[in-house]
C-alpha positions in Angstrom: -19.6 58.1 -10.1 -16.9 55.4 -11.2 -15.3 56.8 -14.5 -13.9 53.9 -16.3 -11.6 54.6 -19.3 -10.8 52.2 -22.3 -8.1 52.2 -24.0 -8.1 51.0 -28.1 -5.1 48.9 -29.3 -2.8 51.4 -31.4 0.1 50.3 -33.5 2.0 53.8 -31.8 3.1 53.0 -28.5 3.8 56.9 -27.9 0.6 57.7 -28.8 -0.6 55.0 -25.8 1.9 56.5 -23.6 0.3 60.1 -24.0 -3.7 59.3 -23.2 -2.2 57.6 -20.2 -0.7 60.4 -19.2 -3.7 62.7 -20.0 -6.0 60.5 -18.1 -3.9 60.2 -14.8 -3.4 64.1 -15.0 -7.5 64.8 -15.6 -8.8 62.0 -13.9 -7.2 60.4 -11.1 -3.9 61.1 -9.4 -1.7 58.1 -10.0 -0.2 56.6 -7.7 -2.9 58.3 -4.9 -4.2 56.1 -2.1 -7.7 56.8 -0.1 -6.0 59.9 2.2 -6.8 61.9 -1.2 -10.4 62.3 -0.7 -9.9 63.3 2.9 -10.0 62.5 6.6 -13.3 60.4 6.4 -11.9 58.1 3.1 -14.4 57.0 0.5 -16.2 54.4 0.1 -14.0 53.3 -3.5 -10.8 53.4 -1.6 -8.9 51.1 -2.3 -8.7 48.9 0.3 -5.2 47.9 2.2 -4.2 44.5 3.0 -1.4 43.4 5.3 0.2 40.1 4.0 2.2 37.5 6.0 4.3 34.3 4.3 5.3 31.5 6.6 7.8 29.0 4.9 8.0 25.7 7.1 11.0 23.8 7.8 11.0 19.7 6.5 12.9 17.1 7.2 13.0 13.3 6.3 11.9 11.0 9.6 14.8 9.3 10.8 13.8 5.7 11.3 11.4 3.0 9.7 8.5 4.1 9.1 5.7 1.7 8.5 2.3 2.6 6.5 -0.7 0.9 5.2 -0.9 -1.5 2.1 2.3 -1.8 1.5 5.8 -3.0 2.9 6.9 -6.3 4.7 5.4 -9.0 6.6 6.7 -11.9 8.5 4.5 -15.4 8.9 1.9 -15.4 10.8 0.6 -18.6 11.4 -2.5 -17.8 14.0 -3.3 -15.5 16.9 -1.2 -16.8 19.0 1.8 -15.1 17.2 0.6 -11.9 19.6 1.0 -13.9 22.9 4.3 -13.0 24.9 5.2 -16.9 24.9 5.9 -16.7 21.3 9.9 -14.7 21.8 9.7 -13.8 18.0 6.6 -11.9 18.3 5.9 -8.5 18.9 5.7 -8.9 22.4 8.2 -12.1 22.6 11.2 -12.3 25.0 13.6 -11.4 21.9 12.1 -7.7 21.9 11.7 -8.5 17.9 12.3 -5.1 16.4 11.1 -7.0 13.0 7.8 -6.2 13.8 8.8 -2.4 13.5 8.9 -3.0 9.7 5.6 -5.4 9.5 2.3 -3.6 7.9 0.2 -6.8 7.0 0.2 -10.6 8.6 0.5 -13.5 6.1 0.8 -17.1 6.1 -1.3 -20.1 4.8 -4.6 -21.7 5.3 -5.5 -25.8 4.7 -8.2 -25.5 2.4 -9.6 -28.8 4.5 -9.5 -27.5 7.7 -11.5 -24.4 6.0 -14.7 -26.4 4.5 -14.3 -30.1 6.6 -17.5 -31.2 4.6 -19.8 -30.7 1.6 -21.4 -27.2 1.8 -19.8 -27.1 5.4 -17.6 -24.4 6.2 -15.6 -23.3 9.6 -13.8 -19.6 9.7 -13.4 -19.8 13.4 -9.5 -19.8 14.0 -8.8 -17.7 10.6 -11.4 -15.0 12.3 -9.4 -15.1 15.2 -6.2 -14.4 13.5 -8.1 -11.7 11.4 -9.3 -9.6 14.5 -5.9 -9.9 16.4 -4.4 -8.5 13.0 -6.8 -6.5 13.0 -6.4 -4.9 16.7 -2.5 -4.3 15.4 -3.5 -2.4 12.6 -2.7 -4.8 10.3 -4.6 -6.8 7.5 -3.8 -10.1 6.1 -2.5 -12.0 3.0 -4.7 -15.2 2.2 -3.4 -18.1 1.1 -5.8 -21.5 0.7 -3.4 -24.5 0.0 -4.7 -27.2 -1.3 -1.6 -29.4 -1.1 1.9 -29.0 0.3 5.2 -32.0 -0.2 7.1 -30.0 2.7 5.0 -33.1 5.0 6.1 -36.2 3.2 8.4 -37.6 5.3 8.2 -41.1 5.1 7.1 -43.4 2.4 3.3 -43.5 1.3 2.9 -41.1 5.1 -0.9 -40.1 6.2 -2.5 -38.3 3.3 -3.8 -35.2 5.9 0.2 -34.5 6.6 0.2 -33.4 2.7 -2.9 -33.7 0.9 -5.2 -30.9 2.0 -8.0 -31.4 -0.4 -10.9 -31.8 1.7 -11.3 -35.7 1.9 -15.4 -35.3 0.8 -13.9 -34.3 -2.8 -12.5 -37.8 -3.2 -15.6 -39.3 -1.5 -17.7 -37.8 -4.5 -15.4 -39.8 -7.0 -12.2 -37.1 -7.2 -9.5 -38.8 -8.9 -5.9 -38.9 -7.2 -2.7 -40.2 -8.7 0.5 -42.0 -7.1 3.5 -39.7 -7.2 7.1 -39.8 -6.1 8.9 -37.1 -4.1 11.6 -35.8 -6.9 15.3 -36.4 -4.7 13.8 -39.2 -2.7 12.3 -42.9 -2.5 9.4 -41.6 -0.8 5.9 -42.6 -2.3 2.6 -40.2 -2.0 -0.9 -39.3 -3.7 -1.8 -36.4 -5.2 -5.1 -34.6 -6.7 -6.1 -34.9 -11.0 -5.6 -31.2 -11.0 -8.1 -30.9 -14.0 -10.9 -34.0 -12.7 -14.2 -32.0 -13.1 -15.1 -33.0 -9.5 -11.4 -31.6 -8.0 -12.9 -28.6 -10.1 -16.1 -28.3 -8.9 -15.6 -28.0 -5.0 -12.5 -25.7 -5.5 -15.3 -23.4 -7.7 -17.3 -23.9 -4.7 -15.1 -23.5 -2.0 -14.0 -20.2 -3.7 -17.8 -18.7 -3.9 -18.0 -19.4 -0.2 -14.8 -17.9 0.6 -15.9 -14.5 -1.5 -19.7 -14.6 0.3 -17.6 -14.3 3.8 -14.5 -12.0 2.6 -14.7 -10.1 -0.6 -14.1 -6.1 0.3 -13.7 -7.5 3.8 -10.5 -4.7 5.0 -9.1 -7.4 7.3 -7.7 -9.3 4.0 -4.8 -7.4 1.8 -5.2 -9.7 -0.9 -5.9 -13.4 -1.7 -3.5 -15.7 -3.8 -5.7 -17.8 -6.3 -3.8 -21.3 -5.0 -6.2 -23.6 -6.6 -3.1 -26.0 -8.3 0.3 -27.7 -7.4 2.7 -27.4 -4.8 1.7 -25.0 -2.4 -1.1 -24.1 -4.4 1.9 -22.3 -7.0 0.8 -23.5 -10.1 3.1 -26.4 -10.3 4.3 -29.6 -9.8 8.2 -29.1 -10.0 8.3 -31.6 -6.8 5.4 -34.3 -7.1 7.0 -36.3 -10.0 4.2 -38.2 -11.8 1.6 -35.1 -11.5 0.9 -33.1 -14.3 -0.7 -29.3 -13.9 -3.7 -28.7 -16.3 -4.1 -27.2 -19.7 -3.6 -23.1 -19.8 -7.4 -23.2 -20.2 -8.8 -24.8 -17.3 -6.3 -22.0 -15.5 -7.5 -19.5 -16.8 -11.3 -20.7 -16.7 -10.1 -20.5 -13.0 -9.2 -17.6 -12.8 -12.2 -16.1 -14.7 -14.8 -17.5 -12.5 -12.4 -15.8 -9.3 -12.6 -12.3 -11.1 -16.5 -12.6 -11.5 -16.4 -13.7 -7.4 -14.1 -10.9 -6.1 -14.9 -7.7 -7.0 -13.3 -5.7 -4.4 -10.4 -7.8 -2.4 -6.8 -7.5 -5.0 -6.6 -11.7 -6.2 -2.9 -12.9 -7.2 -2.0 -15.2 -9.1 0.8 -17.5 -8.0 4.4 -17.8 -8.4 4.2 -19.9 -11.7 1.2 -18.6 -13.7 3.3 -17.6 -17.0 2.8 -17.1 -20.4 -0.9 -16.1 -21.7 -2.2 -17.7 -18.5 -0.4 -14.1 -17.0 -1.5 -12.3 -19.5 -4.7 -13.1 -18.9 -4.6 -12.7 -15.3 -3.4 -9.0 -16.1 -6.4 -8.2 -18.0 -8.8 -9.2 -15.4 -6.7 -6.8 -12.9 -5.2 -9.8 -10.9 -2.0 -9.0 -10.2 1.5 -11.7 -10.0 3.6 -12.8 -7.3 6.8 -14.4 -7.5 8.9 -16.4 -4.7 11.9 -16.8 -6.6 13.3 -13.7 -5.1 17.5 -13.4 -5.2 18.2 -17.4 -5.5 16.9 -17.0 -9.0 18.6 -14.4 -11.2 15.9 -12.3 -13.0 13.1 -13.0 -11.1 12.3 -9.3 -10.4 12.0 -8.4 -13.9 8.8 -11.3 -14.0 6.6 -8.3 -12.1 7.5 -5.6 -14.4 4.3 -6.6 -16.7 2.0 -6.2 -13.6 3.8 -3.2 -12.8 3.4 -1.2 -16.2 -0.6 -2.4 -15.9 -0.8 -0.5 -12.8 -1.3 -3.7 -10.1 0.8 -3.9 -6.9 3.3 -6.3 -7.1 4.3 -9.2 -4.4 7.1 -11.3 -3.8 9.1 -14.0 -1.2 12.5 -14.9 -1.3 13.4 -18.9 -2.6 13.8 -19.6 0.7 14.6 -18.3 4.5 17.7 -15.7 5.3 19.8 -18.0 6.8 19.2 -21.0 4.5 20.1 -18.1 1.3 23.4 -16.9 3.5 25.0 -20.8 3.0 23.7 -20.8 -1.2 26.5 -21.2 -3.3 26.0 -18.8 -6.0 26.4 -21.8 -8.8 24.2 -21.1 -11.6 23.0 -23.5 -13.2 22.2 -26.0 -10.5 22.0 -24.0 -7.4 20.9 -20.7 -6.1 22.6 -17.3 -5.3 23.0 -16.8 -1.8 21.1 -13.3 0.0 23.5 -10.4 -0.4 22.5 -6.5 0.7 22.7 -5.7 -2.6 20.4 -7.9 -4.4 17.7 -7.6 -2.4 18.0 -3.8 -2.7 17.7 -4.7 -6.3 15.3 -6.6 -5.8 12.8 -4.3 -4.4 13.5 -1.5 -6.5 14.0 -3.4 -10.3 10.6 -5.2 -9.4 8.9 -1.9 -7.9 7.8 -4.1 -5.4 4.8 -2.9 -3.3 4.4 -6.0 -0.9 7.5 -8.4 0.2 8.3 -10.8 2.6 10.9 -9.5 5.3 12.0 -13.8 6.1 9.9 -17.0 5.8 11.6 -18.7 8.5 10.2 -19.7 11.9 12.5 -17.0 13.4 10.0 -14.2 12.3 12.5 -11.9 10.4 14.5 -11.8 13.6 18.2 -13.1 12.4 17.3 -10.7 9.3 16.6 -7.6 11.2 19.3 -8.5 13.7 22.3 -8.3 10.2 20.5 -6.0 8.6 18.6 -3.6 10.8 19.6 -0.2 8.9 19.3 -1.3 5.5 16.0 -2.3 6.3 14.7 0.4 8.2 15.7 2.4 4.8 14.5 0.6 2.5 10.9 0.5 4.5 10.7 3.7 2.9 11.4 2.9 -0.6 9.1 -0.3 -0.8 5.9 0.4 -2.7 4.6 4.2 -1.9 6.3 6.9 -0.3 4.8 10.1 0.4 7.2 13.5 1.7 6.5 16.9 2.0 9.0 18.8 0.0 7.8 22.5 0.4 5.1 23.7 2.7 4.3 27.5 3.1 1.2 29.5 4.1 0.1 32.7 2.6 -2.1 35.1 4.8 -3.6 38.2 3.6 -5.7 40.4 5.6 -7.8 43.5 5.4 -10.5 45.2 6.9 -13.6 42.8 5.3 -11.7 39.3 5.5 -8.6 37.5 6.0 -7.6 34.5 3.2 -5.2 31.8 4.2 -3.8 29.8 1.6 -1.5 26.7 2.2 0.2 26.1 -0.5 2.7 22.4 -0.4 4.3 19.9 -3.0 4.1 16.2 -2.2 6.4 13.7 -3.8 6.2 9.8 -3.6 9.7 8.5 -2.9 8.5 5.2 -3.3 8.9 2.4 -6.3 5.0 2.5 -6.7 2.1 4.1 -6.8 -0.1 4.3 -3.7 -3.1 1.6 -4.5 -5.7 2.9 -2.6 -7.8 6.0 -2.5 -5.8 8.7 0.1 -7.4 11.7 1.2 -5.5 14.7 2.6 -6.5 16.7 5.2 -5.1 20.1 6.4 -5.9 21.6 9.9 -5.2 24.7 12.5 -4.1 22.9 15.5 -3.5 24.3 18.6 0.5 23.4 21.0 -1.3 20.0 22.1 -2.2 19.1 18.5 -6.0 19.4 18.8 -7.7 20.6 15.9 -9.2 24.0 15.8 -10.9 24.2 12.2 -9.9 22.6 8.6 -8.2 24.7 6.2 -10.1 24.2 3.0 -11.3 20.8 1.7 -10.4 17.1 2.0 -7.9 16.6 -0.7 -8.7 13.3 -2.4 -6.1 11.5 -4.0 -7.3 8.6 -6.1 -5.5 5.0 -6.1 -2.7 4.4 -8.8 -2.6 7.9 -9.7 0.1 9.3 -7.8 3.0 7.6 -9.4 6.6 7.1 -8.2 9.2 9.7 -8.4 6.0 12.1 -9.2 5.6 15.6 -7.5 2.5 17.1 -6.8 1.4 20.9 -5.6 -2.2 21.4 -3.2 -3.6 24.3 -2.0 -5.5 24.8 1.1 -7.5 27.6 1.1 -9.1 29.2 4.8 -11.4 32.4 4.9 -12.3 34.2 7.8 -14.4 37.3 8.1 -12.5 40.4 9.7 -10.0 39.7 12.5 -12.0 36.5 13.5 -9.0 34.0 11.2 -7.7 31.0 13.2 -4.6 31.3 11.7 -4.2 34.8 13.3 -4.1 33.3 16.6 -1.1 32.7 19.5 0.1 29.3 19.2 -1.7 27.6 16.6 0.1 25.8 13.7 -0.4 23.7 11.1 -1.3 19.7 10.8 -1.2 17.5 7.8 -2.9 14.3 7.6 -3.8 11.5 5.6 -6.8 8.9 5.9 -7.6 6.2 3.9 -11.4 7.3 4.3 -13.3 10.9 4.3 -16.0 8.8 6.7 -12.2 8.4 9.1 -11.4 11.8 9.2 -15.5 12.8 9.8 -16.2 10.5 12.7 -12.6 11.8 14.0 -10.3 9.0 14.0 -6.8 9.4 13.6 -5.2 9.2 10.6 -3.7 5.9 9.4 -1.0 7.1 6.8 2.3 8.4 7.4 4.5 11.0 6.0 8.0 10.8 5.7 8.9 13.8 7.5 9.8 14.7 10.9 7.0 16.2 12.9 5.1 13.5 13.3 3.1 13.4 16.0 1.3 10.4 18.2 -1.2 10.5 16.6 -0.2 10.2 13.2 -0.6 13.9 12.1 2.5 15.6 10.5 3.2 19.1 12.8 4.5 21.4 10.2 6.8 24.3 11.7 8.3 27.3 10.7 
């Protein structure tokens, strides 16, 4: 019979001190184990458990390291950037180490070429250029232009060079305007940004394009490029066109919002004032291509930034056309420097950037600037490194409890906008997995913040001697997925960490 003795709370700690002493002395022995009650033990023994701590050794990877949803991208105008006869591709003559730093394709689409006629639409080369993204690991940032001055050349040249309004929008009584290219004589046409007709098939065109792509993981986001130059929300170029009132923008942007409800929307470079703000509250997130020719352009992001949105941005123009800027502000732009575009990314806690616009595919860039860059991969949008790792075994004679204990900090400029989920694992010397240690870990998007820290716990139980983590040879992998479906059908992992240890597969070996 178990004798349990209760103490009362007494203002005289002697008098504590003496029916301790009285009760060890009648009842028990202190400080006796089970070889008290005699060769055979009894069944309240207590019960003696061997305990073993392994501390694991981490270290930062040494060398870019590329991850989902975040980081740099280089144009990529159609499938055939993955053909060897294109030198600045991946697989080009150049050996284009750029593409050691891309996550995510982006580029333009003619918003004619797109939907030729009324009610007509043709995805067939932007599929193409999806699926051989797609086949790299890579998604794709959208952009439908509906009109681009790069193409007018001449004076009064062939409207499809420049105007890529779909010609059936005119044919159904779309106004267009005469303009003049600002710094020449040339002469050119140009869409009535707010004509209710112009309005109507960009609505449409827009309902068509989130029927085929909305939650579609091919596309990273789509810019909202409805208006102006480039589709960027202005006219800076076009002289005698006018952009439309704030509220036919945001109507615009409302009518998106109730479309997408999955895929991230932008808005463009020049949506400002309450037209941003707006755009902010519907959880559509800004870009900005004024990027180091334009002092202060980084601090534009910071409101999408503080409302939790991932934030995009492109330099004013190509590396080597910023290397010749002369720095004279006002009236010209500030020539690329290493040290404002590290600025850059950091000030505007950029989660999305593009490494060059030129035809060159990043390659001059990487070329000058190949270890800055492969750092600062790792400081662009999230970040995740294991900063202590150690596992806790204790054993005894009815189970054995392994507990793997780590801390995680993101050593990023942004949170990580997606949904992670962390997996840990017994793996055997090839890296196989042998059994899960505890449950998938899941880490929900915009929570982990940057510069943040934060502890899990993996916890294994085994009955008697039968633990995996017992075993010869077997150590410990870390994982994460941007799915629990991934990790069940067993697919690798498509997340990184920054540690060394990393193995093929994408799993981070952790060792003593």
């Amino acid at each position: 019979m178990d004798l349990i003795v209760i103490l009362p709370m007494h203002r005289d700690s002697k008098f504590l001190v003496l029916i301790a002493f009285f009760v060890c002395m009648g009842f028990v022995a202190c400080g006796d184990d089970a070889s008290s009650s005699g060769p055979e033990g009894d069944e309240n023994s207590a019960v003696v458990a061997d305990t073993t701590k392994i501390t694991y050794a981490l270290k930062r990877f040494d060398g870019p390291l590329s991850n989902p949803h975040k980081g740099f991208t280089v144009p990529t105008g159609g499938a055939w950037v993955f053909v060897p006869e294109f030198e600045y591709g991946p697989y080009g003559s150049l050996n284009n180490k750029a593409w050691d730093l891309v996550s995510y394709g982006s580029g333009h689409q003619q918003w004619n070429k797109l939907n030729p006629a009324k009610g007509v639409y043709d995805w067939t080369e932007l599929e193409k250029l999806l699926n051989a993204l797609a086949e790299h690991n890579m998604g794709y940032a959208l952009r439908v232009l509906p009109y681009t001055p790069s193409f007018i050349k001449s004076d009064f040249p062939p409207e499809e060079d420049y105007d890529w309004t779909p010609p059936f929008v005119y044919e159904m009584g779309a106004k267009k305007i005469q303009i003049d290219l600002r710094g020449t004589d040339y002469h050119a046409y140009a869409p009535v940004w707010d004509d209710s007709i112009y309005i109507w098939a960009a609505k449409e065109f827009a309902k068509a394009l989130a029927e085929k792509y909305d939650g579609d993981p091919r596309i990273e986001y789509i810019d909202i490029r409805t208006f102006g130059e480039w589709g960027e929300w202005h006219t800076s170029h076009i002289l005698g066109s006018e952009m439309p009132a704030d509220s036919v923008l945001i109507d615009m942007l409302d009518y998106y919002a109730s479309l997408f409800k999955k895929t991230q929307l932008v808005l463009p470079s020049n949506g400002f004032g309450d037209v941003y703000t707006h755009a902010l509250e519907l959880g559509i997130t800004k870009r900005d291509d004024g990027f180091i020719g334009i002092p202060g352009r980084p601090d534009t992001l910071l409101r999408a930034y503080n409302a939790n949105l991932p934030t995009i941005a492109e330099n004013i123009a190509g590396y080597k056309t910023m290397l010749a800027y002369d720095d004279l502000i006002p009236g010209g732009n500030q020539k690329w420097t290493p040290e404002r575009w590290v600025d850059a990314i950091t000030s505007a806690h950029l989660t999305y950037y593009v490494l060059d616009q030129d035809s060159d595919c990043g390659y001059n860039f990487y070329k000058d600037n190949k270890v800055l860059a492969d750092s600062m991969s790792k400081v662009i949008g999230y970040n995740f490194v294991v900063t202590q790792a150690e596992l806790v075994t204790i054993e005894n004679a009815k189970d054995t409890t392994s507990t793997l204990n780590i801390t995680v900090k993101n050593t990023g400029v942004a949170p990580c906008f997606f949904d992670v989920y962390m997996v840990a694992e017994f793996v055997d010397s090839t890296g196989k997995a042998l059994a899960q240690i505890g449950e998938t870990v899941r880490i929900p998007k915009a929570t982990f913040k940057d510069g943040g820290s934060q502890d899990f716990s993996f916890v294994y139980k085994a009955a008697g001697k039968a633990n995996v983590a017992t075993q010869p040879g077997v150590s410990i992998a870390l994982s994460l997925y941007e799915s629990e479906e991934s990790f069940k059908k067993g697919q690798n992992p498509t997340v990184r960490f920054d540690n060394e240890g990393l193995l093929e597969n994408k799993k981070l070996l952790l060792k003593p």
